[in-house]
C-alpha positions as CSV (number, residue, x, y, z in Angstrom):
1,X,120.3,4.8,1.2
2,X,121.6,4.0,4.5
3,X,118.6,4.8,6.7
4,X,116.7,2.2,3.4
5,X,119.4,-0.6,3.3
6,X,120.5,-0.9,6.9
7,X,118.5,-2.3,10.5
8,X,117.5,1.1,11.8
9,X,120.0,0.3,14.8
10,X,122.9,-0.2,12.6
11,X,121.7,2.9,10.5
12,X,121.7,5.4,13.9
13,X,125.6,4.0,13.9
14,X,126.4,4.9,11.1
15,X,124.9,8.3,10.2
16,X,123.7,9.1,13.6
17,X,120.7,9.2,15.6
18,X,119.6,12.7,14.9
19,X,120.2,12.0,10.9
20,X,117.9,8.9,10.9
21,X,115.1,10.6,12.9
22,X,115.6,13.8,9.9
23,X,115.1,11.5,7.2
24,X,112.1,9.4,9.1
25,X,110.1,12.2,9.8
26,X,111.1,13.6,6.1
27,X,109.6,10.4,4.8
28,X,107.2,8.8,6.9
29,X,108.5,5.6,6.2
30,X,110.1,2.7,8.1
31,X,113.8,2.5,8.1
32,X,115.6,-0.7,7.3
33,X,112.7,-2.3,4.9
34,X,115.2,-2.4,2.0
35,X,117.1,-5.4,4.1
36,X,113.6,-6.8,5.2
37,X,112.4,-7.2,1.6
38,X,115.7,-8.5,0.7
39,X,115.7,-11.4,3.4
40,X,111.9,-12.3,3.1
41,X,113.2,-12.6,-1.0
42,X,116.3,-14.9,-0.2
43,X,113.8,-17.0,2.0
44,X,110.8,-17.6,-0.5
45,X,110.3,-20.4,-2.7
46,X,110.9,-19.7,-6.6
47,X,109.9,-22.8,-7.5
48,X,106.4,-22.6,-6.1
49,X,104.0,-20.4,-8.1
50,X,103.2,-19.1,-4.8
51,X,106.8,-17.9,-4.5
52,X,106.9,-16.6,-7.2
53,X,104.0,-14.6,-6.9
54,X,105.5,-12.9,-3.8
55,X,109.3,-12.4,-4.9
56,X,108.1,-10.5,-7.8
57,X,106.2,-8.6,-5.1
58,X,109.0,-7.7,-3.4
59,X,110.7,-6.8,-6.3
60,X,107.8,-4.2,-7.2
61,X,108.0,-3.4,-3.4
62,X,111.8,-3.2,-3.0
63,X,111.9,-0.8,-6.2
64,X,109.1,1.0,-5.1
65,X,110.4,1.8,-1.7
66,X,114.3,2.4,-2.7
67,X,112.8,4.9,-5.4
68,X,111.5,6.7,-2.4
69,X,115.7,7.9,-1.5
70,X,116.9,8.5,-5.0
């Protein structure tokens, strides 16, 4: 969940370098996008219907990608 939740720099610090790159190659997937969907999320508008089109997005995206560690 770390290498998900955390910048990938502050994720190397945590459970180290060789760790992060284990569980990169392991998934194939960006490290850190957990926090990214999370920001973008705190930063869109709910109270366009634009908005709210894309937070539920990155909810279904979010889910999706935190799925991916459990």
């Amino acid at each position: 969940m770390i290498f998900a939740k955390e910048k990938p720099e502050d994720a190397k610090k945590i459970i180290g370098e060789k760790r992060w790159n284990e569980i990169h190659k392991e998934t194939g997937l960006k490290g850190g996008l957990g926090h990214e969907f999370y920001e973008e999320y705190r930063s869109t508008s709910k109270i366009t219907k634009e908005g709210r089109k894309r937070r539920n997005e990155l909810i279904d995206l979010s889910t999706k990608y935190y799925n991916k560690f459990r």
